[in-house]
C-alpha positions as CSV (number, residue, x, y, z in Angstrom):
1,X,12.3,99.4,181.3
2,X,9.0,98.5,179.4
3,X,8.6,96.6,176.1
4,X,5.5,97.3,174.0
5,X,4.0,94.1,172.9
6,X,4.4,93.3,169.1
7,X,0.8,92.8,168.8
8,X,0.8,96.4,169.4
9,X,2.7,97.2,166.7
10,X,0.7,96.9,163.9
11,X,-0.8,99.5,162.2
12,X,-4.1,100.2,163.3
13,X,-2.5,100.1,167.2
14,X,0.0,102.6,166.4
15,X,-2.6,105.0,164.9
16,X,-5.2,104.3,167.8
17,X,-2.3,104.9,170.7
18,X,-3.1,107.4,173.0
19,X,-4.4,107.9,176.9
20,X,-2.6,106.2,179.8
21,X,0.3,105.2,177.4
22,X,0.9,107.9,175.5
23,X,1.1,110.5,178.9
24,X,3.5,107.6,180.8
25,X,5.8,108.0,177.7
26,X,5.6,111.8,177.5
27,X,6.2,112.0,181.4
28,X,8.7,109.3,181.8
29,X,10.2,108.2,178.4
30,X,13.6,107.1,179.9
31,X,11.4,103.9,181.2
32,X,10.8,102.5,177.6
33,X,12.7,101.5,174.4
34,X,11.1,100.8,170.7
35,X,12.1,98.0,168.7
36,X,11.3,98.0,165.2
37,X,11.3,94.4,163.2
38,X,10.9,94.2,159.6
39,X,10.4,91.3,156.9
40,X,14.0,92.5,155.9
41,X,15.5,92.5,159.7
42,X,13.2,90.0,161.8
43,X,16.0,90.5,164.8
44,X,15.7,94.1,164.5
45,X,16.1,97.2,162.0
46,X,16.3,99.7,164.7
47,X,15.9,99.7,168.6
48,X,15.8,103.6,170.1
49,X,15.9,104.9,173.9
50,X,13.3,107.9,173.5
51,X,14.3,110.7,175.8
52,X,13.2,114.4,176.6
53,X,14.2,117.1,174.4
């Protein structure tokens, strides 16, 4: 399982993604998980297992 960084997180990263990560997500998305922290929640607000639909 991967972990994104949470430097890559922020907004400009997340509206840049693409390439190499974004085709190792489509073609093998059981590998990851996303984590999302918030001011509100810094432990967590919602982790997700992506899969293929």
């Amino acid at each position: 399982m991967r972990t994104v960084p949470a430097a890559a997180l922020t907004e400009p990263a997340c509206t840049g993604l693409g390439g190499k990560p974004v085709r190792r997500l489509r073609d093998d998305p059981e590998r990851y998980h996303v984590n999302v922290h918030s001011s509100t929640f810094p432990d967590g607000a919602l982790r997700g297992q992506p899969h293929r639909s």
